[in-house]
C-alpha positions in Angstrom: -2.6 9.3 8.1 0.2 11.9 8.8 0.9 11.0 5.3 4.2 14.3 5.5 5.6 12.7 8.9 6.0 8.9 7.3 7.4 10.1 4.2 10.0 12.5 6.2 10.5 9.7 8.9 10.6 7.4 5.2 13.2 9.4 3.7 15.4 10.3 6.8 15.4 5.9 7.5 17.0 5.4 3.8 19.1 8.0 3.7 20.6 7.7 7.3 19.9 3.8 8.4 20.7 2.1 4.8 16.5 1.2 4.9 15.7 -0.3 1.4 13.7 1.9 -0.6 11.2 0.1 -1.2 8.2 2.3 -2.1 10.1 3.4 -5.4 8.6 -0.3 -6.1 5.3 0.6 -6.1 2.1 -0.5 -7.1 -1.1 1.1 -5.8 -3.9 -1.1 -4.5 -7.0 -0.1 -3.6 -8.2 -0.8 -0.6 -11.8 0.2 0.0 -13.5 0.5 2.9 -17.6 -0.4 2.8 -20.1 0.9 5.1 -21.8 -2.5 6.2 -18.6 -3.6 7.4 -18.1 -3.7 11.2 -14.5 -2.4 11.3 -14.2 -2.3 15.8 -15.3 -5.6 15.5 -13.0 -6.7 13.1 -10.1 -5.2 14.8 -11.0 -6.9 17.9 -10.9 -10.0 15.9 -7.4 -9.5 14.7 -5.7 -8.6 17.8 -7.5 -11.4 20.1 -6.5 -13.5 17.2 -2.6 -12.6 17.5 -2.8 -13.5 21.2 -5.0 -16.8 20.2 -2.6 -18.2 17.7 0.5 -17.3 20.0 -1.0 -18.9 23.7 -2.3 -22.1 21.8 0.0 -22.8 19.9 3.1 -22.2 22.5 0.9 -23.9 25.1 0.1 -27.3 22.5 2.6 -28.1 20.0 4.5 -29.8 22.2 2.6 -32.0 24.6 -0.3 -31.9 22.6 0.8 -31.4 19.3 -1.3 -34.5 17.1 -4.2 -35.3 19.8 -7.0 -33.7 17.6 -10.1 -34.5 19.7 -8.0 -33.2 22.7 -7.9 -29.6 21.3 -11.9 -30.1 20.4 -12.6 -30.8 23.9 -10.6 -28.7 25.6 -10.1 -25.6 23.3 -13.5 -24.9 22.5 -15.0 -25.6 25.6 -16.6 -22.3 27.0 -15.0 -23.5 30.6 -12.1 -21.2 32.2 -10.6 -24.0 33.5 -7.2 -23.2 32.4 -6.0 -19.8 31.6 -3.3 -19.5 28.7 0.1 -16.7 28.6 0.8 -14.9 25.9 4.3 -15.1 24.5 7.1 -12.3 23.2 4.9 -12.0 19.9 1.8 -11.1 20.9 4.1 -8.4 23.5 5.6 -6.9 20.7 1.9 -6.3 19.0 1.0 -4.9 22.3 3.8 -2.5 22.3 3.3 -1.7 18.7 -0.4 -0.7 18.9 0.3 1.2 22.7 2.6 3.3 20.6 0.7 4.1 18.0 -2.5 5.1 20.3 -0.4 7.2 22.3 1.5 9.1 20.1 -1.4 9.0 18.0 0.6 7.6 14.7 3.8 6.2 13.9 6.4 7.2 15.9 9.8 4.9 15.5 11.7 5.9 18.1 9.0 5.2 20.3 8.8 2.0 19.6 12.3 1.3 19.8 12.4 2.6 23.3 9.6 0.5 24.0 11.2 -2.7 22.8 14.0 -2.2 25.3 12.3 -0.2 28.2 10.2 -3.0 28.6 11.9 -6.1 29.2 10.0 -9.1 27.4 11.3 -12.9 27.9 11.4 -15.4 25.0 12.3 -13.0 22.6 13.4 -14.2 19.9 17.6 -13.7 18.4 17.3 -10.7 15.9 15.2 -8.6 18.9 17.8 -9.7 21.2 20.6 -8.3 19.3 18.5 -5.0 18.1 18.4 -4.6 22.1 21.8 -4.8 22.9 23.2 -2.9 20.0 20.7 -0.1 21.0 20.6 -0.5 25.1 24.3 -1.9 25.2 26.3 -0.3 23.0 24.5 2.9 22.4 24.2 2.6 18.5 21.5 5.0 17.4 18.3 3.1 17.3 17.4 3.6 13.4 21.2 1.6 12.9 20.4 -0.9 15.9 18.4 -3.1 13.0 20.0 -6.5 12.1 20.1 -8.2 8.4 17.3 -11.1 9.1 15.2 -12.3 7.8 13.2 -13.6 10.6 9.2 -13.1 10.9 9.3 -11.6 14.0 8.7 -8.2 12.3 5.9 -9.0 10.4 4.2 -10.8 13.4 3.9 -7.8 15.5 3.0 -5.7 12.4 -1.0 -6.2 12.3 -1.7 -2.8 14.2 -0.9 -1.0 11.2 -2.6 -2.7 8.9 -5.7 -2.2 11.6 -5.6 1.9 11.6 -4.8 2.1 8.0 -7.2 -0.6 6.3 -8.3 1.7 4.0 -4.9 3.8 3.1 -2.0 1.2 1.0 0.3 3.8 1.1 0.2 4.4 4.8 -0.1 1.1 5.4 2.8 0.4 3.6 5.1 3.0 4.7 4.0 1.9 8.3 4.6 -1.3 7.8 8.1 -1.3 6.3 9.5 1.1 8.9 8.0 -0.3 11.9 9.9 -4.2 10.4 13.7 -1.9 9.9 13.8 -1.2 13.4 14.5 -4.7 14.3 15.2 -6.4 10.4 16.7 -4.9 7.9 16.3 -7.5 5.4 14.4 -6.9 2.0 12.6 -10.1 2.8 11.6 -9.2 6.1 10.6 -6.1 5.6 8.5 -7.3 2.1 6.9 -10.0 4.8 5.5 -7.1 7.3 3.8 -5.1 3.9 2.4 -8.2 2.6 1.0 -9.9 5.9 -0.5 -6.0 6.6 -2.0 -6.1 3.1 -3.6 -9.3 3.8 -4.9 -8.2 6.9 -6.5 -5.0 5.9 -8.1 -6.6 2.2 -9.5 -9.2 4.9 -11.2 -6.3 7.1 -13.5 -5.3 4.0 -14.7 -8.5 3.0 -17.9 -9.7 4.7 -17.6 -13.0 7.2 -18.0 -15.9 5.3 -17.9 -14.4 2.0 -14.6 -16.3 1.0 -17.2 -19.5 -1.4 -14.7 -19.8 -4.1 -11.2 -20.4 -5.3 -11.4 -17.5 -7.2 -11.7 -15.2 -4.9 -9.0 -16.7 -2.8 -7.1 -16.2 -5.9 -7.8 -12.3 -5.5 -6.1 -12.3 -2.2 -3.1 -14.1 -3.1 -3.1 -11.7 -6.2 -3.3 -8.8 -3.9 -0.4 -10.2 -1.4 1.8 -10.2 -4.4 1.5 -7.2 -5.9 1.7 -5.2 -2.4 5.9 -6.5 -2.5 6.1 -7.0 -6.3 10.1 -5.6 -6.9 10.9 -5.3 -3.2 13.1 -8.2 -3.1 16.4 -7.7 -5.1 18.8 -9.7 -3.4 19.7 -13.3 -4.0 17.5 -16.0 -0.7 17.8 -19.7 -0.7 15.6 -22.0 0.7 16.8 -24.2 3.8 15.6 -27.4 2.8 17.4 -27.9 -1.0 19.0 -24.3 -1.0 16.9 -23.1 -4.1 16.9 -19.7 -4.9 13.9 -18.1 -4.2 11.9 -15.5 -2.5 8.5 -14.5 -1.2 7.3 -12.7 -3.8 7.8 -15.9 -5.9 6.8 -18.0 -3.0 3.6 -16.7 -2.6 2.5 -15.9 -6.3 4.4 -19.5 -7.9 4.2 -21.9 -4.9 1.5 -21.0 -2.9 -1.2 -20.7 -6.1 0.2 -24.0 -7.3 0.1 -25.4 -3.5 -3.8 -24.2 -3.6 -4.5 -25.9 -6.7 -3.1 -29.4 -6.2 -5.1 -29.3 -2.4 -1.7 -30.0 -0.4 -2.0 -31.3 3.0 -0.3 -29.1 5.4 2.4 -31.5 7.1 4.0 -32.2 3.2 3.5 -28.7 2.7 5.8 -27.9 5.8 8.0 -31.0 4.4 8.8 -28.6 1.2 8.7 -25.2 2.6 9.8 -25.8 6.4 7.9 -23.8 8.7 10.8 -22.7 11.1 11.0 -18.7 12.0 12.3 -18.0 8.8 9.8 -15.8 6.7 9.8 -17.4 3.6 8.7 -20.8 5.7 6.2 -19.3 8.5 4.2 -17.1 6.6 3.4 -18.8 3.2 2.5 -21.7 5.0 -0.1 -19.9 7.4 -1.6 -18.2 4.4 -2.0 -21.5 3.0 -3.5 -22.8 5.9 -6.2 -20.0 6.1 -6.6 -19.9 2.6 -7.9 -23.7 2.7 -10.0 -23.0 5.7 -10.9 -19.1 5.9 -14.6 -19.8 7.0 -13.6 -21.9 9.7 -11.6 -21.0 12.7 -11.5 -24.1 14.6 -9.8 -26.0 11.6 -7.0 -23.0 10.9 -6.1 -24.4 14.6 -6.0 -28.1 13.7 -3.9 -27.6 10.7 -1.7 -25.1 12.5 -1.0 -27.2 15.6 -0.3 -30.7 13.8 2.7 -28.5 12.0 5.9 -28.2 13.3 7.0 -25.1 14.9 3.6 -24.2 15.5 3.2 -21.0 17.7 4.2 -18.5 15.0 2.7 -20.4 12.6 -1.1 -20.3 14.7 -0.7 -16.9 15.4 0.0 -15.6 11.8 -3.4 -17.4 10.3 -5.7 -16.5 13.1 -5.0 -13.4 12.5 -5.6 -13.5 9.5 -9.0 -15.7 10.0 -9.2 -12.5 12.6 -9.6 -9.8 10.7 -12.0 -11.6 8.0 -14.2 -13.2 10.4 -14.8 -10.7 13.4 -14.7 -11.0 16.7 -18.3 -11.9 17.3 -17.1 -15.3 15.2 -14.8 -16.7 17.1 -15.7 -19.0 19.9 -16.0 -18.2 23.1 -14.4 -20.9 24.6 -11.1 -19.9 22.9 -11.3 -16.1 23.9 -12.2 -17.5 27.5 -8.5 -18.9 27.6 -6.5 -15.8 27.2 -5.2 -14.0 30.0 -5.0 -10.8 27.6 -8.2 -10.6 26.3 -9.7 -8.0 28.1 -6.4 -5.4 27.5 -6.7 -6.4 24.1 -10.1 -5.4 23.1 -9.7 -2.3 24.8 -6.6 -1.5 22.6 -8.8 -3.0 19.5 -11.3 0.0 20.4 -8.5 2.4 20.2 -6.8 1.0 17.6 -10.7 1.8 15.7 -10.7 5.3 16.9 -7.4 5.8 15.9 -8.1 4.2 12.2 -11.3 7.0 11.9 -8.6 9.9 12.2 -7.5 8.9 8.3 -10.0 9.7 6.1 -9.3 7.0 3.3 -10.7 4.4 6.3 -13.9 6.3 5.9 -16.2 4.3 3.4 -18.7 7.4 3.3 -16.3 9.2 2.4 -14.8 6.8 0.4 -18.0 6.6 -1.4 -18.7 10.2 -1.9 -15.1 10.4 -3.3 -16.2 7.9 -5.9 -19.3 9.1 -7.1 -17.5 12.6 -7.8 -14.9 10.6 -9.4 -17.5 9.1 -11.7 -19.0 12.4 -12.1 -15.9 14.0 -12.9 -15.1 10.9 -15.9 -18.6 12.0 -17.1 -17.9 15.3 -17.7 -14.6 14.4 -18.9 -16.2 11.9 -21.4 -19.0 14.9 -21.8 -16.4 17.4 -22.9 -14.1 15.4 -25.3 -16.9 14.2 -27.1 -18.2 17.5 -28.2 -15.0 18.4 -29.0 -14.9 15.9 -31.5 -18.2 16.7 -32.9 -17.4 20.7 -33.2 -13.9 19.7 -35.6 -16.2 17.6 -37.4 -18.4 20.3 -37.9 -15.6 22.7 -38.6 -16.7 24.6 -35.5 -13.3 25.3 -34.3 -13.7 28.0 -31.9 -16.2 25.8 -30.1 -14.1 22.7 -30.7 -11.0 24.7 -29.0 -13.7 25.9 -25.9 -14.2 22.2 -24.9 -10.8 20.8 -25.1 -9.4 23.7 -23.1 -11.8 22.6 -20.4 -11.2 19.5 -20.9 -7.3 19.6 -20.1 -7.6 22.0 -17.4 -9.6 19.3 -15.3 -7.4 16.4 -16.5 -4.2 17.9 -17.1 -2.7 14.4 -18.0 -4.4 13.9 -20.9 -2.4 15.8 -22.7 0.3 12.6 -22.7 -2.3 10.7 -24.4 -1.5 11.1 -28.1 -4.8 10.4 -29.2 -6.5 12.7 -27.5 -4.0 15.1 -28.6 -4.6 14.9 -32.3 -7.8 16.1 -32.2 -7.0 19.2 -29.9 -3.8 20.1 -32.5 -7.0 19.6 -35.3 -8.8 22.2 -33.4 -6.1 25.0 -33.1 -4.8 24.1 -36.2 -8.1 24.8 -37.6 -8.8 27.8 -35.8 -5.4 29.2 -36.5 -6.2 28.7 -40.0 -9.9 30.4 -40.2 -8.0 33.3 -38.3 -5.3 33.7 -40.7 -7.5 34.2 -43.5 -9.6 37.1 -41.8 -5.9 38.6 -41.4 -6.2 38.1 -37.6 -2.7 37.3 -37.8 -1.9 37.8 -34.1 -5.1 35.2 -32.9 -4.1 32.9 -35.4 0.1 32.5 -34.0 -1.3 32.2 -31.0 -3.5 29.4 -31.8 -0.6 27.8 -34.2 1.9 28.0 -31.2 -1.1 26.6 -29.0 -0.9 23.7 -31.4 2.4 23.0 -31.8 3.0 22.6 -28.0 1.5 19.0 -28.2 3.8 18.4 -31.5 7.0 20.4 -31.7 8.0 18.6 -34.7 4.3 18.4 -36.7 5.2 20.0 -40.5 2.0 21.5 -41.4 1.9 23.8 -37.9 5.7 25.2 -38.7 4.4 25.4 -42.0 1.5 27.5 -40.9 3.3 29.4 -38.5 6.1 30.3 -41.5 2.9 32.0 -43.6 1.3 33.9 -40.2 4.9 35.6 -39.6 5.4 36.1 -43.4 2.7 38.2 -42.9 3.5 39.7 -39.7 6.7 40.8 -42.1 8.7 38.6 -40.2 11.1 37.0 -42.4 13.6 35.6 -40.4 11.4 33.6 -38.0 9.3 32.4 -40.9 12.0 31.2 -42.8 13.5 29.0 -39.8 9.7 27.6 -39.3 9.7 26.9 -43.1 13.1 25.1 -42.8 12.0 23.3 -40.0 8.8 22.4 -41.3 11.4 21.1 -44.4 14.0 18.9 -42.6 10.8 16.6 -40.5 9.1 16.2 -44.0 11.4 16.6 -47.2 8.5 15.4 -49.0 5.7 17.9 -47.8 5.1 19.8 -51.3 3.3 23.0 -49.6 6.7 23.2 -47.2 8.9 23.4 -49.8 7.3 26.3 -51.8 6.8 28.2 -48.6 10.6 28.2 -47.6 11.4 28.8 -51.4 8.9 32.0 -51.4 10.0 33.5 -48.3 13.8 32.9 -49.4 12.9 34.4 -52.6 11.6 37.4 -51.2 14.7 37.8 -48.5 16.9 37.9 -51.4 14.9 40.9 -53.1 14.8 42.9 -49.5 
């Protein structure tokens, strides 16, 4: 999606606001979208979800932080009874996805003029001092950005990962800007692209599909590699001050955290689940990892943690966007003040998402079956070049490689493949030479030594074609070329020797 104006707005954010360039470490994951999936209603799931997490868990970890059966009664009741606030994070997700529906994409400086035009209370210190650097003291809004580390920026992030569910790279670009505005840090900036990963692999799996460890495995897996390299500086943890970082914390620690079945409250023991990123978001992954088919328990194990509110919001989110809307009880939608504004912006957050193509699974699709046709053909036309240099069929053999590198031009690196294309020029440069075709044949000898500049037996051959062409000079430097790579090529040898021979009768 507007793939020219994030790279520009990418490029101008490095070179003039000191953004980490983190897409030069890149690696490509494939998110694709599937035509059974219900993608509005998984969007309405995520951002409900935000505002969820956020309202219970700012509402309950204080006065009802441990009484279980309380939050069974209570939350899940479909009674309106009480009607919970949103706080500063789900706001900021608000803001986020208004600007991106209005402006119809990502538009920074819009959203930094939203985060100080409207006033939001709560907010936590890095937003505080982006808006007085920006409002206050006037500095330009892509330098306003503090050095935190804070998960703010990755909390608000979920409406990019919601138009761009099927595009990594937009998603990715998205979701690394939108975090610099406000954060600067590697880590928090690695945090928005990995929690928008997770988000958007979630949208295309099925509710209730998540019935083994391996494929919770996959998502970790996934999660890692969307930040793999991103994170060069030096982070310590605040409990024992080990060096560490989220990359390592989610593909070390939270695997290992998975495997020995951890119970949350010694999990936030080792990791802390303050607002620092590497704390909070780990440990809600972990906590929807253990529980992704059940909604009401992410809540349990969210709520009996310390510093909870963030913490909620992050995995219901998550347990959001894989679940749907139409999955989460009613009696915990009923409680938010928001919901109605929020499923309106889900809906155009959804028509937004259908303007990029890549979130298209038809076309997804139909871009995959001409991808496998296209391999076919490939397959098709190596193949019978092969066969035609075994059958000495050279002009034939020379037909199909030709074609074959003009559709897949990158072949050509594969050295291989490029072998038996130097066999078939070689070949035919040779047949040629012996009907006197003299001209044909260079060509096809220079046609062969393009993929080896330094093979011995194509200088060689191209020393006899302009010894014909009574070119003496040129065929003695391929002859003495064809000499220095292989001293020990006997044919080489005689050929420089002849045509020196015959220099020195001229």
């Amino acid at each position: 999606m507007y793939m020219m104006s994030l790279e520009n707005t990418y490029n101008f954010l490095v070179k003039n606001a000191g953004m980490p360039d983190y897409m030069k470490y890149s690696e490509n994951i494939n998110l694709v979208p599937l035509p059974h999936i219900e993608y509005r209603n998984k969007i309405r799931g995520a951002m409900v979800s935000i505002a969820i997490g956020d309202a219970f868990g700012s509402y309950l970890e204080v006065d009802h932080k441990r009484e279980i059966e309380y939050i069974n009664d209570f939350l899940k009741g479909e009674k309106r009874s009480v009607s919970l606030s949103i706080t500063d994070d789900t706001k900021l997700s608000i803001l986020f996805a208004e600007s991106l529906i209005i402006n119809q994409g990502f538009r920074p400086e819009d959203l930094a003029n939203r985060f100080i035009r409207f006033p939001i209370s709560g907010m936590g210190n890095s937003m505080k001092e982006f808006i007085i650097n920006y409002h206050d003291r006037r500095v330009e809004w892509y330098k306003s950005g503090v050095d935190s580390a804070g998960n703010g920026a990755a909390i608000r992030c979920a409406p990019a990962a919601l138009i761009s569910y099927g595009d990594f790279t937009s998603l990715k670009l998205m979701a690394g800007m939108q975090a610099s505005i406000t954060h600067m840090d590697q880590m928090a900036i690695a945090s928005s692209i990995l929690y928008s990963t997770a988000i958007a692999y979630l949208t295309h799996l099925a509710p209730f599909s998540i019935n083994s460890g391996e494929k919770i495995m996959d998502l970790i897996d996934i999660c890692g590699k969307s930040i793999k390299g991103i994170e060069t500086n030096v982070y310590r943890t605040r409990n024992n001050n080990e060096i560490a970082n989220l990359y390592s914390r989610i593909i070390r620690d939270l695997k290992g955290a998975i495997e020995e079945n951890i119970e949350p409250q010694k999990l936030q023991e080792a990791w802390g689940s303050g607002a620092y990123v590497l704390e909070s978001l780990p440990l809600a992954l972990y906590i929807f990892c253990r529980n992704a088919n059940d909604y009401e328990k992410i809540i349990k194990e969210c709520l009996v943690v310390q510093d909870s509110q963030a913490l909620t919001s992050i995995a219901l989110t998550l347990a959001g966007a894989y679940l749907g809307y139409n999955h989460i009880p009613k009696g915990y939608i009923n409680k938010i003040q928001n919901e109605e504004e929020l499923t309106i912006l889900s809906d155009r957050l959804f028509e937004l998402s259908l303007k990029n193509k890549m979130n298209n699974p038809y076309r997804r699709m139909r871009e995959n079956i001409n991808e496998e046709r296209n391999q076919d053909e490939i397959h098709q036309l190596l193949w019978m070049g092969i066969k035609y240099n075994k059958e000495e069929d050279y002009q034939n053999a020379v037909k199909y490689f030709e074609d074959l590198i003009s559709k897949s031009p990158e072949l050509k690196k594969n050295e291989k493949i490029k072998l038996h294309i130097i066999e078939a020029y070689e070949g035919l440069g040779s047949s040629l030479l012996e009907k006197e075709n003299y001209e044909e044949a260079l060509r096809n000898f220079k046609k062969a030594l393009s993929f080896d500049l330094n093979h011995p037996i194509i200088l060689c051959d191209l020393a006899v074609t302009y010894l014909n062409l009574d070119d003496l000079d040129k065929a003695e430097k391929s002859a003495r070329r064809s000499v220095e790579i292989a001293p020990e090529y006997e044919i080489g040898r005689e050929v420089l020797e002849a045509i020196q021979s015959l220099k020195k009768k001229g």
